[in-house]
C-alpha positions in Angstrom: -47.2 7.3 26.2 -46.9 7.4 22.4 -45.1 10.8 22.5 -43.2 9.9 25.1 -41.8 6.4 23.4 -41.6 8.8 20.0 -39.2 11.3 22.2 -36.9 8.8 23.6 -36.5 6.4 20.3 -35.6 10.5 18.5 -33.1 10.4 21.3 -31.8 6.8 20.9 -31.8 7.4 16.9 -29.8 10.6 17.5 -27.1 8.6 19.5 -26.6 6.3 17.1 -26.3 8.0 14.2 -23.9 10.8 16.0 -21.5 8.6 17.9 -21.9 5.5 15.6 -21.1 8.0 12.5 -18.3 9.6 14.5 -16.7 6.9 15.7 -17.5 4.0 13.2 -17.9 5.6 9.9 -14.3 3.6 8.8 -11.8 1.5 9.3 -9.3 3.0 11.7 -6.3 4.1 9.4 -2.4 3.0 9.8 -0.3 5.8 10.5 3.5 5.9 11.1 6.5 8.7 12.1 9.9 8.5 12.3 11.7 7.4 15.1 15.0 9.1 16.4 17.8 6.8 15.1 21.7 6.7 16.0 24.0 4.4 14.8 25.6 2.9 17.5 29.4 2.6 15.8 32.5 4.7 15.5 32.3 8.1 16.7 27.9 7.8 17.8 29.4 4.7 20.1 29.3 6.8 23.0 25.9 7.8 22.6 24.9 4.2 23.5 24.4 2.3 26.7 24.2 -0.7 23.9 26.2 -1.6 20.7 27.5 -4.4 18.9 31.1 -4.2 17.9 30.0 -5.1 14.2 27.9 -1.6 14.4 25.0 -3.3 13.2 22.6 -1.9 15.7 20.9 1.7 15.5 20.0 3.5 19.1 16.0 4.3 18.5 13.9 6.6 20.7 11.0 9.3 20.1 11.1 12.8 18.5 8.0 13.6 20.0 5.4 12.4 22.3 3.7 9.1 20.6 0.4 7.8 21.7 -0.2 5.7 24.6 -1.3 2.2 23.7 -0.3 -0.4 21.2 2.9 1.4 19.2 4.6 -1.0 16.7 8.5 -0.4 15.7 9.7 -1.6 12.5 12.4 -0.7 9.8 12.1 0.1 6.4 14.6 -1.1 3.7 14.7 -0.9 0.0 15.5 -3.4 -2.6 15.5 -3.7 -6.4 13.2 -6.1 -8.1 12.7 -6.7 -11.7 15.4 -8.2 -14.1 17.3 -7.2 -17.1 17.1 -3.3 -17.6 13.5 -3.5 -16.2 14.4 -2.2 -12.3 12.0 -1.0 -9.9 12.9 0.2 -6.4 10.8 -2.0 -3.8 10.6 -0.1 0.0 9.0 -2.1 2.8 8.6 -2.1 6.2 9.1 -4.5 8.6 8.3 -5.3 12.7 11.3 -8.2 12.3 9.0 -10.8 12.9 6.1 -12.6 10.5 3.5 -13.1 13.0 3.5 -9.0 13.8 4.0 -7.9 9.9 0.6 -10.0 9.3 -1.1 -8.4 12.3 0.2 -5.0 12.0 -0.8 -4.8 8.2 -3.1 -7.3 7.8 -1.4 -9.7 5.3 -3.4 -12.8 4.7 -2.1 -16.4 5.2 -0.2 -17.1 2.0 0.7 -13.6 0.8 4.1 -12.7 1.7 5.1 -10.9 4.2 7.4 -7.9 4.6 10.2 -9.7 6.4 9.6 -12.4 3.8 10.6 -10.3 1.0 13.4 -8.9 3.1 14.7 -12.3 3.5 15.4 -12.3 -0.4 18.2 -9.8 -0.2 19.5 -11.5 2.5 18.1 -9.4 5.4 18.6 -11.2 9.2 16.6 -9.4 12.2 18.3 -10.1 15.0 17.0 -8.9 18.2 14.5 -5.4 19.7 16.3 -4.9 22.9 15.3 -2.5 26.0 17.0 0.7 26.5 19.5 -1.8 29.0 20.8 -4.0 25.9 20.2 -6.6 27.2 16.2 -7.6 27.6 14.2 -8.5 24.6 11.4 -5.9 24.0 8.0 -6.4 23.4 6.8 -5.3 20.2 4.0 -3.4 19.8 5.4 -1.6 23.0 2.1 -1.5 24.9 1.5 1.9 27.0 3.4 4.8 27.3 6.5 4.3 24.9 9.5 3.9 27.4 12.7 4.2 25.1 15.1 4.2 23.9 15.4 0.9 22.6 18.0 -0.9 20.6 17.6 -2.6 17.0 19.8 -5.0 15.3 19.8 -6.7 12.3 22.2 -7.5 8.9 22.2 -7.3 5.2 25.0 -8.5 3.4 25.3 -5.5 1.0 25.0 -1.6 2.3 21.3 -1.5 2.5 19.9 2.1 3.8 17.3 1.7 6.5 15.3 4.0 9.1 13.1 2.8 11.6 9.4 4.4 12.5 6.9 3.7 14.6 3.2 2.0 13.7 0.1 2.7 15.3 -3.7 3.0 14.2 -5.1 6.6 14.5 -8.8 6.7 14.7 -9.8 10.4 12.3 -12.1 11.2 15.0 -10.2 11.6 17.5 -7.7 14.1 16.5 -6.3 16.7 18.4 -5.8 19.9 17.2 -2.4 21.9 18.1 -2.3 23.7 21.7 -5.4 21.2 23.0 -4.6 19.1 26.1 -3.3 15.8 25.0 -5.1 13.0 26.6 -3.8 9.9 27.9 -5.3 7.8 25.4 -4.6 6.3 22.0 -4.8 8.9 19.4 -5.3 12.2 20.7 -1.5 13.3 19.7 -1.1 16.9 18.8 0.8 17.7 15.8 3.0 20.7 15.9 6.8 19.2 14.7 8.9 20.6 12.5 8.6 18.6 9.6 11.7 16.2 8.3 12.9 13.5 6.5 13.0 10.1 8.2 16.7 9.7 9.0 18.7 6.8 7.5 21.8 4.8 8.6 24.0 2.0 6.3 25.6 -0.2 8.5 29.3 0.4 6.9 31.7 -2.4 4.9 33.9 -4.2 6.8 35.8 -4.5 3.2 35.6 -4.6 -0.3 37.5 -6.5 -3.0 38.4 -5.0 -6.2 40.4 -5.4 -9.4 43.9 -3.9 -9.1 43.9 -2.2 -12.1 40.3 -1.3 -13.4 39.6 -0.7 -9.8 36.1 -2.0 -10.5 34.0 -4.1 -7.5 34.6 -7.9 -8.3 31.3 -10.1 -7.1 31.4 -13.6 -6.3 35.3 -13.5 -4.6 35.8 -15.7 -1.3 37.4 -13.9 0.8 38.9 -16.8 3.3 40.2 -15.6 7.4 42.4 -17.1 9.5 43.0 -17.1 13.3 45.7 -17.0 15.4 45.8 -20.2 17.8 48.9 -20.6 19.9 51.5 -19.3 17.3 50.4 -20.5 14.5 47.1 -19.0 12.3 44.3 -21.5 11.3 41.5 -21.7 9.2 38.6 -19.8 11.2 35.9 -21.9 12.3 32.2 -19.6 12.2 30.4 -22.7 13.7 32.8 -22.9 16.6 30.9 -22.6 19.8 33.1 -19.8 21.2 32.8 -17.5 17.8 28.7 -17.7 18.1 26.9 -15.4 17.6 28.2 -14.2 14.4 27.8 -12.4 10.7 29.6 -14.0 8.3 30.0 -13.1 4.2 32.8 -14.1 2.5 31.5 -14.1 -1.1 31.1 -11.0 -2.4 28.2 -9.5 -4.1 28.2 -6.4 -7.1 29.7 -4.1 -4.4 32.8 -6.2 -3.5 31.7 -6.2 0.3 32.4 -9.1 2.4 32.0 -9.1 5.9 33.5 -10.8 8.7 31.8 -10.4 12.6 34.2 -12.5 14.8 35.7 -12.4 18.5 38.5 -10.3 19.9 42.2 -11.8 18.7 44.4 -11.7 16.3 43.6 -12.4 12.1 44.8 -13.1 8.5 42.9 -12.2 5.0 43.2 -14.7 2.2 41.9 -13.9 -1.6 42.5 -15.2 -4.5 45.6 -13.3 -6.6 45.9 -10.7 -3.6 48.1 -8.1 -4.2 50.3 -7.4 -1.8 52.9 -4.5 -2.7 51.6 -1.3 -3.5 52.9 -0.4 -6.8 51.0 -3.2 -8.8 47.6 -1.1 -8.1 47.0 1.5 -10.1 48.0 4.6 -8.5 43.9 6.1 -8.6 43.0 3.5 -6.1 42.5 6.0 -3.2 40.0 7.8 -4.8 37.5 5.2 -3.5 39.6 2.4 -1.2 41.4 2.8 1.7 43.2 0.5 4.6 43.8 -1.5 1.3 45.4 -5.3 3.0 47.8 -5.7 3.4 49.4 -3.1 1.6 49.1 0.0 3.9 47.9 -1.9 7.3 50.6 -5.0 7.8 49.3 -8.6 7.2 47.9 -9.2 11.1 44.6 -7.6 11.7 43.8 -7.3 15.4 40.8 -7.1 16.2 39.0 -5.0 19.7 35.9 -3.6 20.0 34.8 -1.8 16.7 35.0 -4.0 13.6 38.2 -3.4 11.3 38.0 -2.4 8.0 39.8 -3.8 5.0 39.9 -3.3 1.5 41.8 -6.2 -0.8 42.9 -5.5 -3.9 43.8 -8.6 -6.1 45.3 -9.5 -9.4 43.5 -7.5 -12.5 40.7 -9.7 -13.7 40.1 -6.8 -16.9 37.3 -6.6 -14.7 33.8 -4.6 -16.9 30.5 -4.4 -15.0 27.9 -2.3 -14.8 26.8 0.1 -11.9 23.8 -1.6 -10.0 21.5 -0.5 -8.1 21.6 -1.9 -3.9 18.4 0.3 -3.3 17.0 3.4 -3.5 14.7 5.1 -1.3 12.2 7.6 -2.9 10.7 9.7 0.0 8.1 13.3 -0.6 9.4 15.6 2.0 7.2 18.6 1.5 7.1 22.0 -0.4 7.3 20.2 -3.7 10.5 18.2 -3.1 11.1 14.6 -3.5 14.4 13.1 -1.9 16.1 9.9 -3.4 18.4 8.3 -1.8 20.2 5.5 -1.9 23.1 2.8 -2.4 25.2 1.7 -6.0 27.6 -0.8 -6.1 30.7 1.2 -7.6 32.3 4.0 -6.2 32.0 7.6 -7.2 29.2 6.5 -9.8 27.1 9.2 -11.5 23.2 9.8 -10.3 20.7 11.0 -12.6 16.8 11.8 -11.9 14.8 11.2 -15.2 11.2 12.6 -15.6 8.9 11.2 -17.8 5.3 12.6 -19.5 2.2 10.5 -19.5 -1.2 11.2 -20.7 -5.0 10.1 -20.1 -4.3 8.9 -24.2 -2.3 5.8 -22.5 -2.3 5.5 -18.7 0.7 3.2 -19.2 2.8 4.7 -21.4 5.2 7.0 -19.7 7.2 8.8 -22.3 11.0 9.6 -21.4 11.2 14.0 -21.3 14.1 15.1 -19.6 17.2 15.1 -16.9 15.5 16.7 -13.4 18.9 16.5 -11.3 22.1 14.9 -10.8 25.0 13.9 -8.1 27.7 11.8 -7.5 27.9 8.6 -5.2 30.6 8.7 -2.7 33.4 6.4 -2.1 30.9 3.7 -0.4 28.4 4.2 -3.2 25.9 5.9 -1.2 24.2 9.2 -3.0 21.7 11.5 -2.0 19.0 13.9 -4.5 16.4 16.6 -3.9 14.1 17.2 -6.7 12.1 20.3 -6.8 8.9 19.6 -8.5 7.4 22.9 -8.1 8.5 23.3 -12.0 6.9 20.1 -13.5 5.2 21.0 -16.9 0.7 20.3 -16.3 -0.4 20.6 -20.0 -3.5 20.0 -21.7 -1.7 17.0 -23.5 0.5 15.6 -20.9 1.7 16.1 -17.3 5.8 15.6 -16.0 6.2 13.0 -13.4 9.3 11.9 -11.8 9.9 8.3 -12.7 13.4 6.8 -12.5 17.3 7.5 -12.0 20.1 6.2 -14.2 23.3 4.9 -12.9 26.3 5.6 -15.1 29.7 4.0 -14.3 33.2 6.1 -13.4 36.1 4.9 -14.9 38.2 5.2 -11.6 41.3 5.7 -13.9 40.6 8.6 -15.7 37.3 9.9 -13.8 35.8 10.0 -16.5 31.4 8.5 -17.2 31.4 5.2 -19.4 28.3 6.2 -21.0 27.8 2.9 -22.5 27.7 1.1 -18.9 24.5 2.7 -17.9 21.5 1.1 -15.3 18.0 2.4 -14.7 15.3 2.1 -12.2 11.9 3.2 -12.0 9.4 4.1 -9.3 6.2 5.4 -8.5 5.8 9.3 -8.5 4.3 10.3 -4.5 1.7 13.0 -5.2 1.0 14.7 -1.8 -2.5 16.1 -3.3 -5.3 14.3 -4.7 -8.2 15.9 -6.5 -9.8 13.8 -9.4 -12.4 11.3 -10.5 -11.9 7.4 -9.3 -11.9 5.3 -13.2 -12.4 1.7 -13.2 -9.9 -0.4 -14.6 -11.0 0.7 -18.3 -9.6 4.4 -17.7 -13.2 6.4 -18.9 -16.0 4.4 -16.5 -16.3 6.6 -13.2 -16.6 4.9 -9.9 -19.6 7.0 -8.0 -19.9 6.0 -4.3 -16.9 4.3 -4.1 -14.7 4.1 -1.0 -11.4 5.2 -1.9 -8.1 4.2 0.2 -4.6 4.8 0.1 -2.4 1.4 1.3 1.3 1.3 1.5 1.9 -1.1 -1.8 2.6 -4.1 0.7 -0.1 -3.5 3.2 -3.7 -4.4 3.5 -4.3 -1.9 6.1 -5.3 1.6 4.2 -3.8 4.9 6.0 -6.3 6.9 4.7 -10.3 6.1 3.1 -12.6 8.6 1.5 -15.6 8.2 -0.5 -16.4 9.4 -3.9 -19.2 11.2 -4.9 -22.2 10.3 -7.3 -19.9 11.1 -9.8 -16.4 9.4 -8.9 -15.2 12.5 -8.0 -13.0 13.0 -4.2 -10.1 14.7 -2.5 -6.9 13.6 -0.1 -5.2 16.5 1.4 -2.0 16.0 2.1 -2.8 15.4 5.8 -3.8 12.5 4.7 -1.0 10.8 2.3 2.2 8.7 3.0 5.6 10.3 2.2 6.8 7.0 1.4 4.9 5.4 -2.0 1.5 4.1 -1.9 -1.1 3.0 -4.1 -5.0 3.6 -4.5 -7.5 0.8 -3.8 -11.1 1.8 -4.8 -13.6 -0.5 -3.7 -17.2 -0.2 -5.4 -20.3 -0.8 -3.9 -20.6 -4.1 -5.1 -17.1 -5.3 -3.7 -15.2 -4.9 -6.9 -11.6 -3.6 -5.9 -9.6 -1.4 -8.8 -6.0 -1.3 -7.9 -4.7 1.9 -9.4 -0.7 3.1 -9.2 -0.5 7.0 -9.1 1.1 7.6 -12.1 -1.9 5.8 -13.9 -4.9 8.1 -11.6 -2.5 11.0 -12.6 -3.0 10.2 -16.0 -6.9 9.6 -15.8 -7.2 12.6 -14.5 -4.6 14.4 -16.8 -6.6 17.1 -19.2 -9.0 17.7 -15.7 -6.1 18.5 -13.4 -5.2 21.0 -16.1 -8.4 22.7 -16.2 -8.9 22.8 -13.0 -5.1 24.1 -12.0 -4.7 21.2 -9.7 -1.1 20.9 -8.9 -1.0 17.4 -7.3 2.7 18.1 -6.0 1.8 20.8 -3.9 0.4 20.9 0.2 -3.1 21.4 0.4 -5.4 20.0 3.0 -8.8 17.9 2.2 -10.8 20.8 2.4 -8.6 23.1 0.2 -6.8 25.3 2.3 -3.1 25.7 1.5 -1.0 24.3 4.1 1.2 27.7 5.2 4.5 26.7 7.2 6.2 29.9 8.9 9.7 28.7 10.6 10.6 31.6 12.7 14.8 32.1 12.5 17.0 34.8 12.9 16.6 36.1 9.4 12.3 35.6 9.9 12.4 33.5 6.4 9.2 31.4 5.6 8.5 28.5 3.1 5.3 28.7 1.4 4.1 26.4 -1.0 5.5 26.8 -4.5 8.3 28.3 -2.7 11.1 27.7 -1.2 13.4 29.6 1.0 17.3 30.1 0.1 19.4 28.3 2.8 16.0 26.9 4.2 16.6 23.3 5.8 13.0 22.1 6.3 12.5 18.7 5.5 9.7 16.2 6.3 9.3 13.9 8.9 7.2 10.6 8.9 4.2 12.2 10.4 1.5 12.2 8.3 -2.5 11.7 8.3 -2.3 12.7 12.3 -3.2 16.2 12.8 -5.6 18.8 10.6 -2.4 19.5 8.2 0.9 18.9 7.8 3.7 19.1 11.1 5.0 22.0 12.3 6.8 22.9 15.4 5.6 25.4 18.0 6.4 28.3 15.4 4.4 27.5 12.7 1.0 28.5 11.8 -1.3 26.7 9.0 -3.9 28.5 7.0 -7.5 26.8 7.4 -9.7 26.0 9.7 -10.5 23.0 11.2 -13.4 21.8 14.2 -12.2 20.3 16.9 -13.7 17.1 17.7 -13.8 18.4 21.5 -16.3 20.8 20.2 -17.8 18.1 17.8 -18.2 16.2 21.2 -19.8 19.3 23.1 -22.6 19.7 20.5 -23.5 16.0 20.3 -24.3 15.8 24.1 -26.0 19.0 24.2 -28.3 17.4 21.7 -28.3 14.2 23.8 -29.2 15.8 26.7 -31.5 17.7 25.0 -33.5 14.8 23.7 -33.5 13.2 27.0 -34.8 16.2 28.6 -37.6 16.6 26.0 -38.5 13.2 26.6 -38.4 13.7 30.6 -40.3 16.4 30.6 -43.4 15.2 28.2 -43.9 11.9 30.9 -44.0 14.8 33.5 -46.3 16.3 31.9 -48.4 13.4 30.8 -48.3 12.2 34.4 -49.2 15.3 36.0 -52.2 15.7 33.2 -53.0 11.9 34.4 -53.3 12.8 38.2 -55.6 15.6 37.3 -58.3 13.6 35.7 -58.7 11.5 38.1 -59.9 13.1 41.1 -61.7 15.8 39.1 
């Protein structure tokens, strides 16, 4: 009996320590990809069975099959924090309501919240509709996800936004490419071309400006009147017949001010409003148009789609900076980083700034040189793609990417005000980690300790590795956010070290050069380069430290979900991988195994039993 107790409790010890690894070896990360967005307004109207006639609500539906089970949908919005000529861009996300933002990434009773945060720049969520407009949607959608469904919310100023969807992604039970995908939570396979998460502004309704210096003017009320009978009135937001609306009729840095009202007929009021032509300076179309009432007539009618109106008034000698609305800072593969984002004067001037830092001061990042440039368009809205496949790894230092500076446009003679400059800083995203975890100190190394990636607002890590007996470990870039994140490393004893990137890639500086780790470039965890192949007309490829001329890959919020980055159906990726189908096949065999052992010895012992007795 002793052997055969001995033969099961090997088999019960076996279980436990396969499946209870497997399966329970961490907490199940937070993943996230981008959702298909359209903004319901103008000339994408049509595409809509739903949209509000301010245009502040985006059309939202899948790019590719998402799990089944419990699938949050949130939106992510940048904002500036900081004062002064400190700036740093902020990005959050955010399931519209507190409750769900505390659930979804475990934010403790007291911290703020995302929404919360949002709420600071003046950020309204207003309803998560079902793909008939009408019905409030449950969110997290729970089962298969049955869009499209229909988001609306406000910001006062032209905040960018995109929307993705949330979900937990147990490691384990990933599915590799061209594997059956099962009907149940996290067994998605990953084989989409990669992009970057698409992102709408809702657009002005109108913008006040100085006549002549044709500068935004903040803090303007803009006051609208409504025709009654024959006669035009005060307009009455709290009337019961104009509710629900979006009302902002002081204007912030970028001149807006918006007015969401009923169907009829309307009047603009402002302060010294100009209203013949030839007392704004004649440059004014370089950045304003339907300027009231100069080029539309005095009566605005209002029908459907919002009207737009831009109000020039008496010269104030208006002088302001450029400021930042946000910026978005997004990796979106081969090297490239995208910013993006929103200033508050027209035509401004864009310029992406690296930086060098060294493991001589973590802290310290030292101003090196002018990476790119663009030019905002007429709404202030500007787009960059920064190649960091060039970025100087030396012995002494190492190049990051770490802020833009906005430079003014005099509108009159297009021409930069170098003196009216703005700057704002942000984290660098590597998208491969290889180093050694350091305690706050910078020199002591961590050994055993669990290291884990968190979105900067979040509590819930995306990804969690260990270190070794020496602090050292690797993220692939499987495994890392393309929006910015932070490292939490968590000793054995409980002690948590909160380290930015730009400080680890400091740390780690003078080893990353020795060892020729590039911590811009796509590898996997286990070192294989990730290989993408597009198949076109012209058979071009993208490798990494390469890029393509006339290639349009871009990166899509999928990450952590798959054994390497997303491809479509044409792209191979160099490694290999086991699939946990397999993984699963060997544990029962030995489970099986064990139980069959143990079967067959109290056979045996029972036949051997028998025997003895009638002998």
């Amino acid at each position: 009996m002793k052997t055969i107790k001995q033969a099961f409790v090997l088999g019960f010890v076996l279980s436990s320590l396969l499946f209870g690894g497997f399966v329970h070896a961490q907490e199940i990360p937070l993943k996230y990809v981008c959702l298909k967005s359209t903004h319901c307004y103008g000339a994408t109207q049509s595409e809509c069975i739903y949209g509000t006639p301010h245009g502040h609500t985006a059309k939202l539906e899948e790019e590719g099959a998402l799990p089944t089970g419990s699938v949050f949908v949130g939106v992510c919005v940048s904002y500036i924090g900081g004062t002064g000529k400190d700036l740093q861009t902020e990005q959050v996300c955010t399931t519209g309501s507190d409750e769900k933002d505390r659930e979804l990434f475990k934010i403790a009773t007291g911290e703020l919240t995302p929404l919360n945060k949002l709420k600071g720049i003046g950020y309204e969520f207003k309803n998560f509709y079902e793909s008939d407009g009408v019905t409030s949607a449950d969110n997290p959608t729970i089962g298969r996800f049955q869009g499209p469904y229909y988001w609306e919310d406000f910001t006062p100023t032209g905040h960018l936004r995109n929307w993705r969807a949330f979900f937990r992604q147990d490691p384990n039970d990933e599915v590799q490419a061209g594997e059956i995908l099962s009907q149940k939570l996290g067994t998605l396979p990953f084989d989409t071309l990669e992009k970057q998460c698409v992102k709408i502004a809702w657009d002005p309704y109108g913008r006040v400006f100085d006549s002549q210096t044709l500068e935004p003017i903040s803090g303007m009320t803009v006051s609208l009147f409504v025709k009654k009978d024959s006669d035009f009135i005060a307009f009455n937001p709290f009337a019961p017949e104009n509710q629900p609306n979006i009302i902002k009729k002081i204007t912030g840095n970028d001149g807006q001010y918006n007015y969401v009202v009923p169907d009829n007929e309307y009047k603009l009021a402002a302060n010294g409003m100009i209203t013949t032509l030839d007392l704004i300076h004649p440059n004014f179309a370089q950045a304003y148009y339907d300027v009231y009432p100069v080029q539309t007539g005095d009566v605005i009618v209002q029908k459907g789609i919002a009207q737009h109106r831009d109000i020039a008034v008496m010269s104030q000698n208006t002088n302001t900076l450029s400021k930042p609305i946000d910026v978005f800072v997004e990796a979106v593969g081969q090297g490239h980083v995208v910013i993006e984002g929103v200033v508050s004067h027209p035509l401004s001037r864009i310029y992406a700034n690296s930086a060098k830092i060294s493991n001589s001061n973590g802290t310290v990042k030292t101003p090196y040189r002018t990476v790119g440039s663009t030019t905002a368009d007429k709404l202030g809205r500007f787009k960059l793609d920064i190649d960091q496949n060039g970025f100087e790894q030396k012995n002494d230092y190492i190049e990051l990417l770490t802020s833009i500076t906005i430079v003014k446009v005099d509108l009159r003679t297009m021409q930069e005000v170098m003196t009216a400059r703005t700057t704002v800083s942000f984290e660098p995203i590597p998208t491969y980690l290889k180093g050694i975890a350091y305690a706050a100190n910078g020199t002591t190394p961590l050994p055993n300790t669990k290291v884990g990636v968190y979105l900067p607002y979040s509590n819930s890590p995306s990804s969690m590795v260990t270190s070794d007996s020496s602090g050292n470990f690797v993220i692939g870039s499987e495994k890392l956010p393309s929006m910015p994140y932070e490292l939490r490393f968590t000793t054995p004893n409980g002690m948590v070290v909160k380290t930015k990137p730009s400080v680890f890639l400091a740390q780690n500086q003078t080893y990353m050069a020795e060892n020729q780790i590039n911590p811009y470039e796509e590898k996997k965890t286990d070192g294989a380069k990730i290989v993408v192949k597009k198949l076109s007309s012209s058979s071009s490829s993208v490798q990494v430290g390469q890029k393509s001329v006339g290639d349009t890959t871009q990166k899509s919020g999928w990450f952590g979900l798959g054994g390497g980055q997303n491809t479509s159906s044409a792209t191979t990726r160099s490694g290999a991988s086991v699939s946990p189908f397999v993984m699963m096949a060997v544990i029962l065999v030995i489970l099986i195994s064990a139980v069959g052992a143990g079967i067959f010895l109290y056979m045996k012992q029972k036949n051997s039993s028998s025997t003895s007795r009638w002998e």
